[in-house]
N, C-alpha and C positions, 0 to 999 in steps of 0.2 A: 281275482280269477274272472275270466269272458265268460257269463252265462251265455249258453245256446237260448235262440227264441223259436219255439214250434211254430209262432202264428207270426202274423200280417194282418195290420188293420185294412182296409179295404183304401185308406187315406193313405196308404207308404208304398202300395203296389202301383203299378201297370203294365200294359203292355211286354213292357223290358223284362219283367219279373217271370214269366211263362217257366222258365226253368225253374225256378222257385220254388213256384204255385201253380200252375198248370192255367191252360186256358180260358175256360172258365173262370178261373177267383181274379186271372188279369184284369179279366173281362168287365167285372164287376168292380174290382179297383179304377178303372178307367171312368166306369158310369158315375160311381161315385163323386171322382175328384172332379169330373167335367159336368154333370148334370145338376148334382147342387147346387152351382157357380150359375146355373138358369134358372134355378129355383124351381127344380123338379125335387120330388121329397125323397132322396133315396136312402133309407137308413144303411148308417153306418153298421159295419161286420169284420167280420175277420177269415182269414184262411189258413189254412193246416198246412206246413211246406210240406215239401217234399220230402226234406230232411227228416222232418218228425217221423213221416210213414216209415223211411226205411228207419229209424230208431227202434221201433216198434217188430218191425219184421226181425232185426235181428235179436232183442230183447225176448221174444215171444219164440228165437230158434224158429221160425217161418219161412226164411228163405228157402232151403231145400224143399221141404215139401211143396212151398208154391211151385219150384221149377217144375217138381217132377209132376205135379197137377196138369201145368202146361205144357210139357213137353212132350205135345205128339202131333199127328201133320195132318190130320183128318178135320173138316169140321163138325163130323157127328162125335169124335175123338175130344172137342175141345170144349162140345155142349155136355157130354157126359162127365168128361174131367171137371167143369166148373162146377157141378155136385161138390165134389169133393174140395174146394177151394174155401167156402161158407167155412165150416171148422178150424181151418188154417187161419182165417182172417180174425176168429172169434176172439178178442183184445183183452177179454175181462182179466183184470189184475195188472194191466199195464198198471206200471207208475206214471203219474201224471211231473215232467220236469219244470 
């Protein structure tokens, strides 16, 4: 059986990986793989795909309420809804895969 992998070491990402990992952890994959190579110190890490989050949203039955948190057209609408967003997001009891 193909175990799923949540993470990326910061040495298997870049650039290319955005969809992945999102901007940021490319980012850092990239510094890594290129900046050590000049003998800048950049400690090795890892990053959360994207995969994993939505694993998590749907595990945790999150998806709905996140929609409905953000689905409205105002930005005082979307400062107020993101209140309610915090609890949705709150993971405790995820299983770790």
């Amino acid at each position: 059986m193909n175990k799923i992998s949540y993470i990326r070491w910061f040495n298997e990402i870049g650039l290319d990986d955005v969809p992945l990992v999102g901007g940021k952890n490319a980012s850092l994959g990239e510094m890594y793989q290129n900046l050590t190579t000049e003998g800048v110190r950049v400690p090795n890490g890892f990053a959360v795909t994207a995969e994993a989050y939505r694993y998590v949203l749907e595990h945790n039955k999150a998806w709905q309420p996140l929609h409905e948190a953000l689905d409205c057209e105002s930005d005082s609408c979307i400062c107020h809804e993101t209140a309610r967003i915090y609890p949705v997001q709150d993971l405790s009891g995820t299983p770790i895969a």
